[in-house]
C-alpha positions as CSV (number, residue, x, y, z in Angstrom):
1,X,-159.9,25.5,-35.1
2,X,-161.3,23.1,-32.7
3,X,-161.6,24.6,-29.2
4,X,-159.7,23.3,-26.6
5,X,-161.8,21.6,-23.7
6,X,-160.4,22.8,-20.6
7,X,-160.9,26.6,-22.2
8,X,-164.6,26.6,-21.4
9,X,-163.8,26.1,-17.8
10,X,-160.9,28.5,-17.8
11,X,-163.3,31.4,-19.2
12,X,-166.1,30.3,-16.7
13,X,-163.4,30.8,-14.2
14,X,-162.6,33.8,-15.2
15,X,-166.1,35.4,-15.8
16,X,-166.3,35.2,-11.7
17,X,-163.6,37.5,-11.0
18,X,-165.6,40.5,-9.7
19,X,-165.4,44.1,-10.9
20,X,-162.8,45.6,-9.7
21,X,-160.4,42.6,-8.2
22,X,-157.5,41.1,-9.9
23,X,-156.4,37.5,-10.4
24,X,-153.4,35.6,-11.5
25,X,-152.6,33.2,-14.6
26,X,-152.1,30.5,-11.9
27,X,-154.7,31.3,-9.6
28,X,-157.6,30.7,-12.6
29,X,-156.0,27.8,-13.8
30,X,-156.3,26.3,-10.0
31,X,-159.3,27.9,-9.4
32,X,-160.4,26.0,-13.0
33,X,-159.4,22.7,-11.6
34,X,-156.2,22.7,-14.1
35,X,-153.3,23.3,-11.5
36,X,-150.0,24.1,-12.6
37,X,-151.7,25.3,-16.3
38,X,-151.0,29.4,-16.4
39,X,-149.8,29.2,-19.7
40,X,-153.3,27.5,-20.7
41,X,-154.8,30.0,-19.1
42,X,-153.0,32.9,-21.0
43,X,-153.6,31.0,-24.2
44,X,-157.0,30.1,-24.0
45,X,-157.5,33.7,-23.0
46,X,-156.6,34.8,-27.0
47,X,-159.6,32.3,-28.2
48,X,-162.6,33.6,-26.4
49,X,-165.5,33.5,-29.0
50,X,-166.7,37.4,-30.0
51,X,-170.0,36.6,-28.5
52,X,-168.7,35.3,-25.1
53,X,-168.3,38.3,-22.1
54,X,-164.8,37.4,-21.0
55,X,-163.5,40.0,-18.5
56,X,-159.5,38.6,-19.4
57,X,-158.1,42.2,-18.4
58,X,-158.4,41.0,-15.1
59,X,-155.9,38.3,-15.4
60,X,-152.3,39.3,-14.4
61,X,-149.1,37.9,-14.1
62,X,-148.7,36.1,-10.4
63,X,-146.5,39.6,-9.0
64,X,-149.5,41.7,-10.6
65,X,-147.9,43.0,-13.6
66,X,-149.6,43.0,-17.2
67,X,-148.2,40.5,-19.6
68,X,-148.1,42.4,-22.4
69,X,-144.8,44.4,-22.8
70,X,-145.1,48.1,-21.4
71,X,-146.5,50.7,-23.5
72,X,-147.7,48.4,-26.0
73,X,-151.2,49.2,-27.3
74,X,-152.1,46.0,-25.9
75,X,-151.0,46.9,-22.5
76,X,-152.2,50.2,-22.4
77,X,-156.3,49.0,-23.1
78,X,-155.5,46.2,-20.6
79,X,-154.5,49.3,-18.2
80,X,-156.9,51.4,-19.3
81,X,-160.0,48.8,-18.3
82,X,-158.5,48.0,-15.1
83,X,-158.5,51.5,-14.4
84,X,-162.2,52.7,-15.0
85,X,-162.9,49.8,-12.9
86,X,-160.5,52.1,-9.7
87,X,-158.1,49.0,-10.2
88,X,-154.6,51.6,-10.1
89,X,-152.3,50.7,-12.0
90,X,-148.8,52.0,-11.8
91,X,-146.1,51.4,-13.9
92,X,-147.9,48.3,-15.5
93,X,-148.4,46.6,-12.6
94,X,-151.0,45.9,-10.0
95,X,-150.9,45.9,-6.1
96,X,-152.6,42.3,-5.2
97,X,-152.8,42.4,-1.7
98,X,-155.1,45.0,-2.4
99,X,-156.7,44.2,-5.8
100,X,-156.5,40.5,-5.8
101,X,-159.5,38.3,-6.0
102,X,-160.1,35.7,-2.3
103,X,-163.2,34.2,-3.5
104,X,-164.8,33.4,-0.2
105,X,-166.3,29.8,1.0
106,X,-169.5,30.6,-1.1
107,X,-167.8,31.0,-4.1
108,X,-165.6,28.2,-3.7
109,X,-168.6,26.1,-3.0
110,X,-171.6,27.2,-5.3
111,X,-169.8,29.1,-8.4
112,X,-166.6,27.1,-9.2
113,X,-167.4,24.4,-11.1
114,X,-164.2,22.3,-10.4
C-alpha cells in the first residue's frame, strides 16, 4: 500500500506530544498543518510502520474519551499506557484541562514543522 503523504507529518506531530499529556484527533491534524482532517489523523494512526516510535495512545477524541469502544482489548492497552504514564483514566475517558497537550511558543516555532 502506498503511504499516504500527509501521514508522515501527522506521526511527526504526534511523536511531540510529551509523556504524560494528551491531545485530540483535531488538535494533531491542526497542529500537522491539515485542519479540519481528524479522521486522517485516526486513520493514518492504524499505518505507522513497525519500526517508527509512534506514541498514538495519546491521541483522544476532542471530549478526552478513547475511541475504541469500552472494554475492548483495544481500549483497555490504550488505557493501560496512558496510565503508567499517571495519565488517569476514568471510565474511558480523559480530563483535558488537566492532561491536554498546550505546546508553548517554542514548540510552535522550532518543532512543528507546518
Amino acid at each position: 500500500m502506498s503511504e499516504h503523504p500527509q501521514y508522515a507529518k501527522i506521526w511527526r506531530t504526534v511523536q511531540l506530544i510529551p509523556l504524560g499529556k494528551v491531545a485530540s484527533y483535531g488538535q494533531i491534524a491542526d497542529l500537522a498543518g491539515l485542519p479540519g482532517r481528524a479522521r486522517l489523523v485516526g486513520k493514518s494512526l492504524g499505518f505507522v510502520p513497525k519500526d517508527m516510535e509512534v506514541p498514538w495512545h495519546r491521541v483522544l477524541r476532542s471530549n478526552g474519551q478513547i475511541a475504541f469502544p469500552t472494554g475492548s482489548e483495544q481500549s483497555q492497552k490504550q488505557s493501560g499506557l496512558l496510565q503508567q504514564e499517571d495519565v488517569a483514566v476514568f471510565n474511558n475517558r480523559v480530563k483535558l484541562s488537566i492532561f491536554q497537550w498546550q505546546p508553548d511558543l517554542a514548540e510552535m516555532l522550532w518543532k512543528l514543522e507546518y
